[in-house]
N, C-alpha and C positions, 0 to 999 in steps of 0.2 A: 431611463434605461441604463447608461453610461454607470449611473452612482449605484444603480443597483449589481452589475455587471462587476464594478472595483469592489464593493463588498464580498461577489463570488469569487473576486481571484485571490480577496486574503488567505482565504481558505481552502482554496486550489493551492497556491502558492507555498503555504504551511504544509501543506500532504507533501510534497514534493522536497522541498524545501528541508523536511527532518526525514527527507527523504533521498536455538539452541542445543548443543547437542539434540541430533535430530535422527531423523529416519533410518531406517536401512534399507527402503524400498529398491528396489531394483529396477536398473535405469529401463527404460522403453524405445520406442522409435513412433509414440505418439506427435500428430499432427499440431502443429503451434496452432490450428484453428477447433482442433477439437476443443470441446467445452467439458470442465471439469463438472463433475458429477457434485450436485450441493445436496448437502444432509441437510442443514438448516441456515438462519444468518441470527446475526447475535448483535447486541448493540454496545459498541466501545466508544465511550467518549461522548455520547449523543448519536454515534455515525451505525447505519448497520452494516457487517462485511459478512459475505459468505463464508461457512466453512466446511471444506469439502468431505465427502464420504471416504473418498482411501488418498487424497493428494495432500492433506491437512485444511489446518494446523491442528495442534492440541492445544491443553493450556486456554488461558480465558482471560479477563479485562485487567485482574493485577498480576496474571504469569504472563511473560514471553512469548508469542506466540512461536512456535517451533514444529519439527516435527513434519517435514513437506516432502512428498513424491520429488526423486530427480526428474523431473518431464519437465512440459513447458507449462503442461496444468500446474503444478506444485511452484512453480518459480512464479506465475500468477498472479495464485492463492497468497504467495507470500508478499509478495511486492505492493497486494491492496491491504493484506489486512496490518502487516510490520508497518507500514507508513501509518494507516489510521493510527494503528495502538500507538506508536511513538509520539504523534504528532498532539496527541490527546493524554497523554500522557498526566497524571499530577504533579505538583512541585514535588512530591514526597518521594512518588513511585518512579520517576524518569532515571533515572541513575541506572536500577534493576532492568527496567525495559533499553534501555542504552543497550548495555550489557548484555540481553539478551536476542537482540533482533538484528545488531549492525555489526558489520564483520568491523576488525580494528583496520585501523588506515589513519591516516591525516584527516580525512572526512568527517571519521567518529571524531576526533582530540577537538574537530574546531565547532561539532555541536555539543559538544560535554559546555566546551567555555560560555557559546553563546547562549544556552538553555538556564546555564547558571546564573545569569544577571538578570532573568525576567522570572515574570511571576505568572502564572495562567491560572484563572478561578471560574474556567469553564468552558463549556462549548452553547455559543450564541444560534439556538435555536433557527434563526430566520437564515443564519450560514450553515447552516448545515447540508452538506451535498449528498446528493444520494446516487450511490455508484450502479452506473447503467453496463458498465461490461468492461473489456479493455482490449487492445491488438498488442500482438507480440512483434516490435519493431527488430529486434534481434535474439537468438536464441543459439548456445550453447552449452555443452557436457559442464561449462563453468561459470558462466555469465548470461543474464538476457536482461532485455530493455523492455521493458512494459507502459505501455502508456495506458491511463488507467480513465476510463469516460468518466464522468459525473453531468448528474444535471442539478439543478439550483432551483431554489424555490420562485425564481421568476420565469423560469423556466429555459434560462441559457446553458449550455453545456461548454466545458472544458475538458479540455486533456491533460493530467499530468502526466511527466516523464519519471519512471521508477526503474534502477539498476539493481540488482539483485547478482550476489555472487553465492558458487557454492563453494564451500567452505566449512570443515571438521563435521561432513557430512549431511548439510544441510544448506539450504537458501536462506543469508541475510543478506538486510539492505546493504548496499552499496554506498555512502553517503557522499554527494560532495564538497571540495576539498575545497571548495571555496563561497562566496556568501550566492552566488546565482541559482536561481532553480529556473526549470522548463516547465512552461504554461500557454497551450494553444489554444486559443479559444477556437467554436466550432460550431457553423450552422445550422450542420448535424451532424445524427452518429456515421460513421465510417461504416460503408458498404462491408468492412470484412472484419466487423465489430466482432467479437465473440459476448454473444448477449446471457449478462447474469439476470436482469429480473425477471424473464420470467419464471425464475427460481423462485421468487418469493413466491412463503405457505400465507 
């Protein structure tokens, strides 16, 4: 259980871990527990993420995702699907999706360096998480904290931590600024989950 458990948090750890011109939407006074509205989910990297009806993203697996509701749906939206696309990213395409999804900071400078020295030739089927929902641990006009469920093909779940700032009118990741990322495992979902599957058609 243990070894199965360290292979889920590679990849917990990775989402978090790498963890554009947008909207005009007009801001709201939506609930951080209401649940975005899903059009459909789409598969980036091996991973599927929702994508919302009017909260976003637009754009698809070699654009940026971009394009998100000021709410706490849209800061979400963006904080599960910018971490997959980044974190799943190819050697070729990561530079554009950098560029695209992460606001500038120190954060970006230090995954441009470390992304550069490694090579990725896929996403390992048996790690692939499939995202059960997330809670909004903080939420403002400019920043929110998203902690994102997954469950694992063994059937454990984790939480990662995703920052989201908005910025040239839109939600991008937040990256940090240094090599630690936030990963709580969990022996179950959170009483005040906001639940994406049963969104899956």
């Amino acid at each position: 259980m243990m070894r199965r458990w360290a292979r889920a948090a590679v990849v917990a750890v990775a989402l978090i871990a790498v963890s554009c011109g947008g909207s005009e939407t007009t801001e709201t006074t939506a609930s951080i527990t209401d649940p975005p509205q899903i059009n459909r989910w789409v598969t980036v990297g091996g991973i599927e993420v929702p994508i919302g009806t009017t909260d976003g993203p637009r754009g698809g697996e070699w654009e940026p995702f971009a394009g998100f509701s000021h709410t706490p749906q849209g800061a979400a939206l963006a904080a599960i699907t910018q971490s997959v696309q980044l974190s799943t990213a190819s050697d070729r395409n990561w530079p554009t999706i950098l560029a695209g999804v992460a606001a500038p900071g120190e954060g970006r400078d230090l995954y441009a360096a470390h992304r550069g020295l490694v090579e990725i030739s896929g996403t390992d089927p048996e790690m692939v998480p499939t995202i059960v929902g997330y809670t909004i641990a903080d939420y403002s006009d400019t920043a929110a904290t998203v902690d994102v469920v997954q469950r694992f093909s063994d059937d454990s779940l984790a939480s990662s931590t995703t920052e989201v700032v908005w910025t040239d009118s839109d939600w991008r990741l937040h990256l940090p600024s240094d090599d630690t990322a936030t990963i709580t495992a969990l022996d179950a979902v959170p009483s005040e989950l906001v639940n994406l599957e049963e969104t899956r058609k």
